[in-house]
C-alpha positions, 0 to 999 in steps of 0.5 A, a space after each residue: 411930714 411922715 415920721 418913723 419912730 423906733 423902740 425896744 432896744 436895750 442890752 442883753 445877754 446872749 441868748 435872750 431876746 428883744 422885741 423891736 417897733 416902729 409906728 409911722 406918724 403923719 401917714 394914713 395910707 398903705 405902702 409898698 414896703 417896709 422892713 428893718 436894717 442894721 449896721 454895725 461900727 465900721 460895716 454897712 448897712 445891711 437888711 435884716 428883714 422886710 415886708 412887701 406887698 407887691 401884687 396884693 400879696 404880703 411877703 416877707 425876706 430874711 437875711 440868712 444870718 438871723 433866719 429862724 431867730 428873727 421875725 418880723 409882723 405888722 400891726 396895721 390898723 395902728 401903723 406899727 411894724 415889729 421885729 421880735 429878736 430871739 436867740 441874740 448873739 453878739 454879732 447881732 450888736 448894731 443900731 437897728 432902723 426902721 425904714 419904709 417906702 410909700 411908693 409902689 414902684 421900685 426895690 425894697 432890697 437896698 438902703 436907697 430904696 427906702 425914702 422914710 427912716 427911723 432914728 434908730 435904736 441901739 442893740 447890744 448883745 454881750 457874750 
């Protein structure tokens, strides 16, 4: 049973900064992508930030609204995914969830490309 685990959410003022992680339990092989998605009260879920390794390559895609803020990175060898958040605004508020897909075949663009999720984890940024 694969498990994603998110953590690092927190309040904080805007501004300031939150690192986020996700370990994957119970999955010792690689995967094609992986990445963080975000969703707000009465909005959809949208991506934040991805990795892919398609055709050996490591590739990473932001969405517009937190490039040059956010960056995303990777620990293999302890299956950990990060997200550090810097310059928070308010709009970035939402629960963030971790996601991945194991299969090596198909997008990693929408919510239903990815088969394996977190629980999530709450970001708050007050103004």
């Amino acid at each position: 049973q694969v498990h994603l685990v998110e953590s690092g959410g927190g309040s904080v003022q805007a501004g300031g900064s939150l690192r986020l992680s996700c370990v994957i339990s119970h999955y010792t092989g690689g995967r094609y992508c992986w990445g963080w998605f975000r969703q707000a009260p009465g909005k959809e879920r949208e991506r934040v930030s991805i990795i892919d390794f398609f055709a050996g390559s490591t590739n990473t895609k932001y969405a517009d609204s937190v490039k040059g803020r956010f960056t995303i990175s990777q620990d293999n060898a302890i299956n950990t995914l990060y997200l550090q958040m810097n310059s928070l605004r308010p709009e970035d508020t939402a629960m963030y969830y971790c996601a991945a897909r194991f299969e090596w075949t198909g997008g990693c663009n929408v919510p239903s490309d990815f088969g394996y999720w977190g629980q999530g984890t709450q970001v708050t940024v007050s103004s």
